[in-house]
C-alpha positions in Angstrom: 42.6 20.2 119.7 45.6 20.8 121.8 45.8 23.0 124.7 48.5 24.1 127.1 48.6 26.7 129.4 51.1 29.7 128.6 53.7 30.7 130.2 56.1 33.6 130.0 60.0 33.9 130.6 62.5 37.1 131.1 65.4 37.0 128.4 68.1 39.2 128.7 70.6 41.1 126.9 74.0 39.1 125.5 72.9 36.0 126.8 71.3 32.9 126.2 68.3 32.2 128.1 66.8 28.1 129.0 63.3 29.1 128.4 62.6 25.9 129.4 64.3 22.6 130.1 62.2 19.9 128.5 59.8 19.7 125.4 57.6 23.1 124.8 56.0 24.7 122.6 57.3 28.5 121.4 54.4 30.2 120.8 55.6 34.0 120.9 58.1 36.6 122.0 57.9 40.5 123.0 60.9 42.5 122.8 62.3 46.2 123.2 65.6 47.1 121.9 67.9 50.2 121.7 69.6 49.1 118.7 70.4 46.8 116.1 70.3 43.5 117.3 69.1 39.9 117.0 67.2 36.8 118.5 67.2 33.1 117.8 64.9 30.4 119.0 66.9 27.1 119.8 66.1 23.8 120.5 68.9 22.4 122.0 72.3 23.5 120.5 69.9 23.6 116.7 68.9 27.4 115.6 65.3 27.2 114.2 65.4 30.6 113.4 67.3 34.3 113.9 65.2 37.7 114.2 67.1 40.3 112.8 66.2 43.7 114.2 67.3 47.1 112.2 67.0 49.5 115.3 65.6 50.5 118.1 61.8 49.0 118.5 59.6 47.8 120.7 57.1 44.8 118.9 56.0 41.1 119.5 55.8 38.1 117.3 53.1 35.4 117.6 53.8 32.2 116.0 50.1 30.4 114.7 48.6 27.8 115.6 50.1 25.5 118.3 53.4 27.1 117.8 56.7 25.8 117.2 58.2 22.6 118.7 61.2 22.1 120.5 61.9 18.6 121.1 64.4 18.8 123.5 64.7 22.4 125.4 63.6 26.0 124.5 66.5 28.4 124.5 66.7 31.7 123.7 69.6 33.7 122.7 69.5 37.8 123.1 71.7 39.8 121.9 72.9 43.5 123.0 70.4 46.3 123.6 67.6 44.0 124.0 65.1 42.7 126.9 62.3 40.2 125.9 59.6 38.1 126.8 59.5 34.5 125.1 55.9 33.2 125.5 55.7 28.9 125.8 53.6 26.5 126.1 
């Protein structure tokens, strides 16, 4: 069984965010937005995957298990009317 300790990192709005510089483990994300908006995961310059958010919320996402990896760096990209909390391992 794999184990890593978790750690959390501030994303905000209309920018992309290095989660972390190396290879890590997304394992979840918290977010509040205003408005519309979206979020993709990135390793590197590849997307894994886009969040598409209809409107103003407030919610989290937990990925299972021991998360997704990202071979070569965790980034995250924000975009406008939204703060978040990506959660990595």
């Amino acid at each position: 069984m794999m184990q890593t300790d978790v750690k959390g990192k501030d994303c905000v709005a209309n920018a992309t965010t290095t989660v972390f510089d190396g290879r890590a483990r997304f394992k979840g994300i918290w977010y509040s937005t205003s408005g519309a908006t979206s979020i993709a995961v990135k390793d590197g310059a590849t997307t894994l995957f886009t969040f598409i958010i209809a409107g103003q919320a407030s919610d989290d996402i937990w990925i299972p298990g021991e998360g997704v990896l990202c071979a070569t760096s965790l980034l995250v990209t924000i975009g406008a009317n939204c703060t978040a909390v990506v959660f990595y391992g």
